[in-house]
C-alpha positions as CSV (number, residue, x, y, z in Angstrom):
1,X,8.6,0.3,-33.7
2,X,5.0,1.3,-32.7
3,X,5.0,-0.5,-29.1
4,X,1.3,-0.3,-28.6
5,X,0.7,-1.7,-32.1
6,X,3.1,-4.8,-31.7
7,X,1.3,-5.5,-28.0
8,X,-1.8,-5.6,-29.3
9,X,-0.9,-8.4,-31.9
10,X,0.5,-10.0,-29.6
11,X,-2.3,-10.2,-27.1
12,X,-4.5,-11.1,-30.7
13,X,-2.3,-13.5,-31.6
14,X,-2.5,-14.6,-27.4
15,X,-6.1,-14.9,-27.0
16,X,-6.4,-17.2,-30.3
17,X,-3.6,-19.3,-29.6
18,X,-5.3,-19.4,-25.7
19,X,-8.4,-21.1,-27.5
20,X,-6.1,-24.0,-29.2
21,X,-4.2,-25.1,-25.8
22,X,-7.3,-24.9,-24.0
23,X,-9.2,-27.6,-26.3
24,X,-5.8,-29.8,-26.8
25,X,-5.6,-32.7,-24.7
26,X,-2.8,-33.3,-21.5
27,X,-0.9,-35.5,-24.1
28,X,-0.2,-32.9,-26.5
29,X,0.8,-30.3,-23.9
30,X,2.7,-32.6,-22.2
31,X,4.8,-33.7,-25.7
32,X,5.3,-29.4,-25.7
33,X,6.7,-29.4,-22.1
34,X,9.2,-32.2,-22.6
35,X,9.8,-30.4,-26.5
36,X,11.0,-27.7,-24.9
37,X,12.7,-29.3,-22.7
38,X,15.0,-31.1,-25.7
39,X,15.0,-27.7,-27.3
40,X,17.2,-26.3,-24.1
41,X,19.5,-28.8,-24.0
42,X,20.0,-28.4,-28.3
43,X,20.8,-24.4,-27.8
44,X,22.2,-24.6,-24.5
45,X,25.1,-22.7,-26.3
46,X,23.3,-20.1,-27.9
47,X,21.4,-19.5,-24.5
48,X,24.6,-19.1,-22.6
49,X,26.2,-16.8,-25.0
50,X,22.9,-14.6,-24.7
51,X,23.3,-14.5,-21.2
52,X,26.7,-13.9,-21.0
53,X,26.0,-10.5,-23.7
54,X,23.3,-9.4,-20.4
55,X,26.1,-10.1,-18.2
56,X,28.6,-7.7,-20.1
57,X,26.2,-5.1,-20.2
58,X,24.9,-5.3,-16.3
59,X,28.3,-5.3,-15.3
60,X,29.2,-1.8,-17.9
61,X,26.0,-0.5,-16.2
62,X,26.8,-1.1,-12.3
63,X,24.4,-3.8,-11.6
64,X,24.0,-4.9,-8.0
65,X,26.1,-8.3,-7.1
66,X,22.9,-9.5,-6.3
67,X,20.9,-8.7,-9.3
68,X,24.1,-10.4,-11.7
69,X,23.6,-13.4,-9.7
70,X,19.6,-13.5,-10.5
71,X,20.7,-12.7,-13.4
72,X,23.1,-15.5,-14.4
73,X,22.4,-18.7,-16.4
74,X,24.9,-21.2,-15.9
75,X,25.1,-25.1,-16.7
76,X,23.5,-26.4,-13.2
77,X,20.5,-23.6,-13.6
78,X,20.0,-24.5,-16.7
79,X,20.1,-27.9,-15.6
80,X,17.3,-27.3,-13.3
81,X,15.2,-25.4,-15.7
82,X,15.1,-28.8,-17.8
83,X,14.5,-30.4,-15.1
84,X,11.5,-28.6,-13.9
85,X,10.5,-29.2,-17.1
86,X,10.1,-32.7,-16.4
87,X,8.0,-32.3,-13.5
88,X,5.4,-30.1,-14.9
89,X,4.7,-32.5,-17.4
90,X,4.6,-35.4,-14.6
91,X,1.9,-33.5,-12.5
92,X,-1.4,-34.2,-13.3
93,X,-4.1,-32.8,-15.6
94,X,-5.4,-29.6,-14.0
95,X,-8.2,-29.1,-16.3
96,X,-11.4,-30.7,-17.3
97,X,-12.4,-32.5,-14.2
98,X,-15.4,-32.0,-13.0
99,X,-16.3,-32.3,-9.2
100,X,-19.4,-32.0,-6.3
101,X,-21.8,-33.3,-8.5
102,X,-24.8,-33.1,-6.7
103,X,-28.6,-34.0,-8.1
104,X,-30.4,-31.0,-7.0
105,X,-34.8,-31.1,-6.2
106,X,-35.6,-29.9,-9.9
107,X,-33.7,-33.5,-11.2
108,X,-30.6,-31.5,-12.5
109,X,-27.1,-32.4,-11.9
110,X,-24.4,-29.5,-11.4
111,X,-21.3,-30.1,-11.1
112,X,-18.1,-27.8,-11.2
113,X,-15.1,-28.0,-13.9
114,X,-11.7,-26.9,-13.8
115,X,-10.9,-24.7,-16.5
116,X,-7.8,-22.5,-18.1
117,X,-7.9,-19.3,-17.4
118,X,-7.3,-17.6,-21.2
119,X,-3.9,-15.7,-21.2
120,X,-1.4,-14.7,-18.4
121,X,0.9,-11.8,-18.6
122,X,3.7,-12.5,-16.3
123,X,6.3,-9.0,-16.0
124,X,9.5,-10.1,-14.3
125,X,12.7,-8.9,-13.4
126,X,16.4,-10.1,-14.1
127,X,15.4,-14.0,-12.8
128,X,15.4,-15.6,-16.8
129,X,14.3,-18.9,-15.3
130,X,11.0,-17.2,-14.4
131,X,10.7,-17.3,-18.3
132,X,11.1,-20.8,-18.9
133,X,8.8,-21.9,-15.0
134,X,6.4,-19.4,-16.0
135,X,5.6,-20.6,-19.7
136,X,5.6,-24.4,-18.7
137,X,3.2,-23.6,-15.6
138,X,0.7,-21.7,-17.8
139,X,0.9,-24.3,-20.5
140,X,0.3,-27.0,-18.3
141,X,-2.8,-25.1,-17.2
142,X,-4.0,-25.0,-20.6
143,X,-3.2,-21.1,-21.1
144,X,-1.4,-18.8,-23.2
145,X,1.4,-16.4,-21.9
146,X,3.2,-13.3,-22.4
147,X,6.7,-12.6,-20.9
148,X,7.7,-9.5,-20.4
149,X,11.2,-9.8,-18.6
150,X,13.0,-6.8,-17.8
151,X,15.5,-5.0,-19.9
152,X,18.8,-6.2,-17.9
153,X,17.9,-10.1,-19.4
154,X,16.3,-9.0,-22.7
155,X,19.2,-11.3,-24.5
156,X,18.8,-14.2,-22.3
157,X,14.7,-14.4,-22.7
158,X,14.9,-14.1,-26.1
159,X,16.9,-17.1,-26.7
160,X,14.6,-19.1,-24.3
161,X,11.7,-17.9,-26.0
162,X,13.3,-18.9,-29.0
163,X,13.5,-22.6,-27.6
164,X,10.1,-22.6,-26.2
165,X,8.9,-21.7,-29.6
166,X,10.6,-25.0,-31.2
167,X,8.6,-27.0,-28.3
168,X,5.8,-25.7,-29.3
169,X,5.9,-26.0,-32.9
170,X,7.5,-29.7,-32.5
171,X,4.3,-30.8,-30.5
172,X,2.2,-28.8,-33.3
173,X,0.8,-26.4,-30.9
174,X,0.8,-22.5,-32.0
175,X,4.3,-20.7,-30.8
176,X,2.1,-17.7,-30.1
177,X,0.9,-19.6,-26.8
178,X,4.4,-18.4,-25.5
179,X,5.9,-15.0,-26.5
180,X,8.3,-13.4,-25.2
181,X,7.8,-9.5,-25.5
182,X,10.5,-8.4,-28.3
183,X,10.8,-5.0,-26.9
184,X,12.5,-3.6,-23.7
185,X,10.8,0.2,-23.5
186,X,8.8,0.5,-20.7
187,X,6.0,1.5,-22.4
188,X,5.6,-2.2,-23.1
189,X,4.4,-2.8,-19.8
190,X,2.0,-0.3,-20.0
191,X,0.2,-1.4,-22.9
192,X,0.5,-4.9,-21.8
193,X,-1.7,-3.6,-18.5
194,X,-4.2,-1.9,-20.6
195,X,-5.8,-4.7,-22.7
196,X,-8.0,-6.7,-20.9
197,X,-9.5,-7.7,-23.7
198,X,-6.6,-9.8,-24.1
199,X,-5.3,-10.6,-21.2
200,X,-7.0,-12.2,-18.4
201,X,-4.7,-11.9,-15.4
202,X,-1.3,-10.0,-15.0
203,X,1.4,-11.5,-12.6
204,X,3.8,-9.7,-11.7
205,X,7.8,-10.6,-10.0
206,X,10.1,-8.0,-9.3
207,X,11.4,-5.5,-6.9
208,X,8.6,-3.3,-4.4
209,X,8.9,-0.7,-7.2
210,X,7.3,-3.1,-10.1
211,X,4.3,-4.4,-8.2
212,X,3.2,-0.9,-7.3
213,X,3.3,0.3,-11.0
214,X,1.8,-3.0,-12.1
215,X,-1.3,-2.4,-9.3
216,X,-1.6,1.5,-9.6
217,X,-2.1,1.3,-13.7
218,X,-3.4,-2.0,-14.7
219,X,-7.0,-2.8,-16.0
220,X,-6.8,-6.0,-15.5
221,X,-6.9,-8.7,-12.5
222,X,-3.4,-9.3,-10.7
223,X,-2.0,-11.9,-8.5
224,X,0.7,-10.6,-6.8
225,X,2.3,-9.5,-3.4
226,X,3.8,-6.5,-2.3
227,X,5.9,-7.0,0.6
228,X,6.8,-10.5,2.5
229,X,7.0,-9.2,6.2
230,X,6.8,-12.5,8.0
231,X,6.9,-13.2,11.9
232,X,7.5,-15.8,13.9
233,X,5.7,-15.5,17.0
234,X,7.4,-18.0,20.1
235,X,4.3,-18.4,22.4
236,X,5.2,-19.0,26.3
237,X,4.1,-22.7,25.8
238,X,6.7,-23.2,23.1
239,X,9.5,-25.6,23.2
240,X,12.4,-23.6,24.0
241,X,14.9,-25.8,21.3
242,X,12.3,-26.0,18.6
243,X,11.8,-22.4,18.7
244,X,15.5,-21.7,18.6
245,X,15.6,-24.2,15.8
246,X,12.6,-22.8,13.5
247,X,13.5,-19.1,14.6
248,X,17.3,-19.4,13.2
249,X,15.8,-21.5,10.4
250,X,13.2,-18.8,9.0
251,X,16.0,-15.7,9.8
252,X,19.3,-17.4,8.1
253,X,18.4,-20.4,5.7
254,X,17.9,-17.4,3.0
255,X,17.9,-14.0,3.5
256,X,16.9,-12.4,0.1
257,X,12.9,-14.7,-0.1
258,X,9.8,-13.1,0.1
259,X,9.1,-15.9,3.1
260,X,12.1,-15.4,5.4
261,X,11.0,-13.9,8.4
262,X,11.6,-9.8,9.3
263,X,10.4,-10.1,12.9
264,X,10.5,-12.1,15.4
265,X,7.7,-11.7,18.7
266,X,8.4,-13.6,22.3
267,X,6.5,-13.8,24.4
268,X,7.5,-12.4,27.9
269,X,7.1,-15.6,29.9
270,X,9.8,-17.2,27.3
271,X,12.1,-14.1,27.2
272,X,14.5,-16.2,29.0
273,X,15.1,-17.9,25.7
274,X,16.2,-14.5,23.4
275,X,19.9,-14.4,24.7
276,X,21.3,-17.8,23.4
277,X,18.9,-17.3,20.0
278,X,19.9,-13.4,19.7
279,X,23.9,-14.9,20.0
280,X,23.1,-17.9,17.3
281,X,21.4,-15.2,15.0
282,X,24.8,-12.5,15.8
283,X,27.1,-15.9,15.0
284,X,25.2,-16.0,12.0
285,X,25.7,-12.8,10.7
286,X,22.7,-10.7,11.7
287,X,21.8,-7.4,12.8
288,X,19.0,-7.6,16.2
289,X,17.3,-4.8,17.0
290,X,15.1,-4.7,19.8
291,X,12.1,-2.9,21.7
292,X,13.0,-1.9,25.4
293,X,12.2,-5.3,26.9
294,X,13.5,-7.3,24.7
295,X,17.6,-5.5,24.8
296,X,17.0,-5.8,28.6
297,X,16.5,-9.6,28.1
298,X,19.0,-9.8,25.8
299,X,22.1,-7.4,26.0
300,X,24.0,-8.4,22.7
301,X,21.1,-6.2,21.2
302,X,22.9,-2.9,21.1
303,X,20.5,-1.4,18.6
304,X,16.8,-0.3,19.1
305,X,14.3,-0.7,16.7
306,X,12.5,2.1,15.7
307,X,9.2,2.3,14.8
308,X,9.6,1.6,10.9
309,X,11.5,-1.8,11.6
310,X,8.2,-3.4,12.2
311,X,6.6,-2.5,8.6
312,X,10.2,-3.6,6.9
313,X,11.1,-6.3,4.6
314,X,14.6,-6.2,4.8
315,X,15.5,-9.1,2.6
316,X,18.8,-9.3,4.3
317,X,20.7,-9.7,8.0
318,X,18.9,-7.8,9.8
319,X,15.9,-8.9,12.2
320,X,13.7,-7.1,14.4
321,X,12.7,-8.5,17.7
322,X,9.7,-7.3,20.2
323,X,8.8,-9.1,23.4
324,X,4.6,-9.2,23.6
325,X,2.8,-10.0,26.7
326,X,0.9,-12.8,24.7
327,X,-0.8,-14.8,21.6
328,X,-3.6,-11.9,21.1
329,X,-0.6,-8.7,21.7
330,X,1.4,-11.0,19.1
331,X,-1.8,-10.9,16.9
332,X,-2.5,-7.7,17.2
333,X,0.7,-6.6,15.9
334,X,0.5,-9.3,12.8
335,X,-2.5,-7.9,12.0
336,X,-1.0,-4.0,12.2
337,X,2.4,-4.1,10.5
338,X,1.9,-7.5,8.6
339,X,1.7,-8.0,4.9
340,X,-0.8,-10.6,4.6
341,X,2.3,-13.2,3.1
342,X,3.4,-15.5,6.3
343,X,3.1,-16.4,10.1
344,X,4.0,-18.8,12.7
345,X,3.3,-19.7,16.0
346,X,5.7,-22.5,17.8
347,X,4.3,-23.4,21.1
348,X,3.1,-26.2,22.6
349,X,-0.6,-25.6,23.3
350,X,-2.7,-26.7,20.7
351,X,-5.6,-24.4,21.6
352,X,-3.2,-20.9,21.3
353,X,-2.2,-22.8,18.0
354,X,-5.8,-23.5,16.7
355,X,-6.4,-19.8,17.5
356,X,-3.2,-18.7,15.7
357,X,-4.1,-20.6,12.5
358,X,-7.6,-19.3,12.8
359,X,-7.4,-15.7,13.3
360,X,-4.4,-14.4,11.8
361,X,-5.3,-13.0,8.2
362,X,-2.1,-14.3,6.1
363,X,-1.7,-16.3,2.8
364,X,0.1,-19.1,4.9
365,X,-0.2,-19.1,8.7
366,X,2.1,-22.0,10.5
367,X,2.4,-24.1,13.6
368,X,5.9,-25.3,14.7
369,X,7.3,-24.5,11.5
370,X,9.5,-22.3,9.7
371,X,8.4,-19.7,7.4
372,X,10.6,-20.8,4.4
373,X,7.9,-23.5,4.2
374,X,6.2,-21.1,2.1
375,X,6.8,-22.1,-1.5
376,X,4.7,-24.1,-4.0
377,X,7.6,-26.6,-4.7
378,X,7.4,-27.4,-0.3
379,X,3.6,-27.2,-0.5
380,X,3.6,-29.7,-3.0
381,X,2.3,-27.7,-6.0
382,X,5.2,-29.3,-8.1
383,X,6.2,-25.3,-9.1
384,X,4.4,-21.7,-8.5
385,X,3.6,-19.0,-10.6
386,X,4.2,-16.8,-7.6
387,X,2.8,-16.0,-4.2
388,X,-0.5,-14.1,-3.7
389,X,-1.6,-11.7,-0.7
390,X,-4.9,-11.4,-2.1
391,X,-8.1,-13.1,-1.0
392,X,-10.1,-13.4,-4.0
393,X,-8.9,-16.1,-6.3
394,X,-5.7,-17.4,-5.5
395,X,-3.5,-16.5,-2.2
396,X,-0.6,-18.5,-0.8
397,X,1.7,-20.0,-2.7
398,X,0.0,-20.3,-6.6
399,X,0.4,-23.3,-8.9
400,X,-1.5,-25.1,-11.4
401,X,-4.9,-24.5,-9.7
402,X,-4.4,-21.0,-9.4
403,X,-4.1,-20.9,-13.2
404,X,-7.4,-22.2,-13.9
405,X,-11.0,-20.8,-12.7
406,X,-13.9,-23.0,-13.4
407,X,-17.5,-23.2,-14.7
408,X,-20.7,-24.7,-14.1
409,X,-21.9,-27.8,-15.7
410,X,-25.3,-29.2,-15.5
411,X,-26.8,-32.0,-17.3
412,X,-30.6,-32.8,-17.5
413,X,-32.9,-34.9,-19.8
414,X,-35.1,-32.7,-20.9
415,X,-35.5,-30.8,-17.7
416,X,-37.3,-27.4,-18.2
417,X,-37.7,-25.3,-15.3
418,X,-41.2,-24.6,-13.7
């Protein structure tokens, strides 16, 4: 197969299937969302013999515990996929509006309209729901998409882009609005990142070793964040039981997300509050590792933590925990070994906070709150296409409005310009 060759169709066949869901109306994309939605539930057992053939073959190869898990499609997920479905189609019409009108000296009005953005390549790794959440989510935008899902699920995607494709064609709206890349060589990706005269905006989801490819070779814009090294900062105004709440919260409700948090900062005038947290967090299964001050304030942590804890993402039990003398020392190291993703402060002085939220630089920054906040479902974004550490475009958590851009109108009567 001549990979470059079947790419470019495909980004062809993208771009003029793009033009077709961007003129159709919310009805008729709406029909293809819940379509597809049938067409899961009809091939439910195709789809779950596919899987089970990426299963066989990540378990022959030695695939992490954690990866076969991402990996696995089972009733219940499948049962959330449909219904997610559902939800899309329930959220309303991202495109077309158009907003801040405003009559301008010359007798003009301009206004500003939400529009799709053209096509979306989304490359992923072993999640196969992110096939099924991505294509509703750019669909519902009014765009066309190409999955490219890694190798380890090749079997899986292709049996839900088999079912997307009956959506689509049941709500007579061109299957080529969704494909699924056909192909598992790697060389796929790279043509995929080269053609941006096909594709508008690459997202990419995957390990730390994806996302730097995607950004070092691609032509083309990219949402997309590298690392989620989020802190929780307890000030020495904070609520000693709220921040033991929201600190546990953001360490242990998940350890494998993007938003759980890798560090946590006290300050020193509420060090008196680390040794019953740093004993909750040890119940719980975690690894502490302290500066100086903070093992003297807290002598369960046994292990120090060296000067590459602060710029990890762990994604696991292990927290790192440095006593600052204050809000601008706890900014100052935000700003230093942070990765743009997620903050929080928990005190009780709304000034500090309203500085907090001001100053530091992040995608989401929080007040008396836990970091696992940060997700488009909690934000009330009904889904997201993924979380962005960027500043132009998109950042934060990305849904519908992060698929679209938008464009001027103005309307006159005869207005010329003198």
């Amino acid at each position: 197969m001549d990979i470059q060759a079947t790419m470019v169709e495909m980004g062809r066949a993208a771009r003029a299937a793009a033009r077709i869901v961007a003129a159709s109306g919310v009805e008729q994309r709406n029909e293809a969302l819940l379509q597809i939605r049938v067409a899961l539930a009809d091939s439910r057992e195709q789809i779950l013999s596919a899987n089970e053939r990426d299963l066989e073959a990540g378990r022959a190869s030695g695939l992490d515990p954690a990866l076969l898990d991402r990996l696995a499609l089972n009733a219940a997920r499948l049962d959330v996929l449909e219904e997610g479905l559902s939800q899309v189609a329930a959220l309303p019409e991202p495109i077309g509006h158009i907003t801040d009108v405003r009559r301008m000296p010359s007798g003009i009005d301009v206004g500003s309209m939400r529009v799709p953005l053209g096509v979306i390549g989304m490359i992923y790794e072993s999640r196969p729901n992110v096939t099924v959440e991505a294509a509703s989510l750019c669909l519902k935008a009014g765009n066309a998409v190409i999955l490219r899902g890694g190798s380890e699920a090749i079997h899986s995607n292709t049996a839900l882009g088999e079912a997307i494709a009956t959506g689509l064609a049941r709500a007579e709206l061109p299957v080529q609005a969704a494909q699924v890349v056909p192909v598992v060589d790697r060389a796929a990706v790279g043509a995929l990142l080269t053609m941006p005269e096909y594709i508008d905006l690459v997202v990419p989801r995957g390990g730390k070793g994806l996302i730097e490819r995607v950004a070092a070779e691609s032509q083309i814009a990219i949402l997309k964040h590298l690392d989620g090294i989020c802190h929780v900062y307890i000030d020495v105004d904070a609520d000693p039981e709220k921040a033991h709440r929201i600190a546990l919260n953001a360490k242990t409700q998940r350890y494998g997300t993007c938003n759980t948090m890798e560090t946590l900062l006290v300050a020193r005038g509420r060090a008196g509050i680390l040794p019953d947290l740093v004993a909750a967090l040890q119940e719980a299964g975690v690894e502490v590792r302290g500066c100086a001050a903070s093992r003297q304030a807290a002598s369960a942590i046994v292990v120090d933590a060296a000067e590459a804890d602060w710029a990890t993402e762990y994604l696991g039990p292990i927290l790192s925990v440095k006593i600052v003398e204050d809000v601008d020392e706890a900014m100052a190291h935000i700003a230093r070994y942070g990765s743009d993703h997620t903050e929080s402060i928990v005190t009780e002085n709304a000034s500090t906070a309203d500085r907090f939220l001001r100053e530091v630089d992040s995608g989401s920054v929080m007040h008396n709150a836990s970091t696992r906040f940060a997700d488009g479902f909690e934000y009330g974004l009904g889904a997201e296409i993924g979380i962005s550490t960027g500043k132009l475009h998109a950042r934060g958590p990305v849904g519908l409005e992060g698929l679209t851009s938008r464009k001027y109108i103005v309307r006159g009567d005869g207005h010329i310009r003198q």
